[in-house]
N, C-alpha and C positions, 0 to 999 in steps of 0.2 A: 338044459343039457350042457355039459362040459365042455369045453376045447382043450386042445393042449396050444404049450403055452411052454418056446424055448427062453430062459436067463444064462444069463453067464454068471458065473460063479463069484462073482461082487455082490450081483442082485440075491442070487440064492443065500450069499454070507449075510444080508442085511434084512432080509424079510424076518425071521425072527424075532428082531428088535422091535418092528414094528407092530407084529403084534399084541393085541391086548390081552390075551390070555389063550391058553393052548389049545381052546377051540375055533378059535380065529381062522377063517378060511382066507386063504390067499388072494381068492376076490374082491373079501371083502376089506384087504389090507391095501388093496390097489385102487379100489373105490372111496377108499376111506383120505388116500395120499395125492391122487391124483385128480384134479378139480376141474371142472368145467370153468372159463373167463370169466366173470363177472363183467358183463355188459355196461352195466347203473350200477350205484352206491347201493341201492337197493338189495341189486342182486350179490353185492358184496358185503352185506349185513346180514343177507337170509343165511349167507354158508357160514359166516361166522360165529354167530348165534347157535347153529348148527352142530358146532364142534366143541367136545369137551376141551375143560382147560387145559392146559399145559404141565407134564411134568417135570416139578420145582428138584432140583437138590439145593434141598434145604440149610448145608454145612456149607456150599458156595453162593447162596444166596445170603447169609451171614455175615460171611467174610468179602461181601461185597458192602454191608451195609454199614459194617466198621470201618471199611476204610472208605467211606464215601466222602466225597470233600480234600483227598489226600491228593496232592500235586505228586505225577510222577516223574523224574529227574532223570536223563538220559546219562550213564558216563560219559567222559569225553576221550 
């Protein structure tokens, strides 16, 4: 059974993002984001395992692998 379930409109601006695709119910965006502690290493290996990988952009994952090793030089 549903509850309702007030956000402010930062949180309502952001859930679509988090989203995996337009069937994505809001519970399961808030169960998906928001984690029970991980007690042991253990329990912090099950949730990890758990979760799909990461999405990469790929054109700044790039442009980080060119310029790796590059000393950044502050003006003065």
């Amino acid at each position: 059974m549903g509850k309702k379930v007030a956000n402010d409109d930062a949180a309502h601006k952001l859930q679509p993002s988090l989203k995996r695709d337009s069937r994505d119910a809001f519970s399961k965006v808030i169960t998906r984001k928001v984690h029970k502690p991980a007690k042991t290493c253990g329990e912090l290996l099950d949730a990890m395992e758990g979760e799909p990988p990461p999405r990469l952009d790929l054109h700044v994952l790039g442009v980080l692998a060119k310029q790796r090793g590059r000393r950044y030089h502050m003006k003065k």
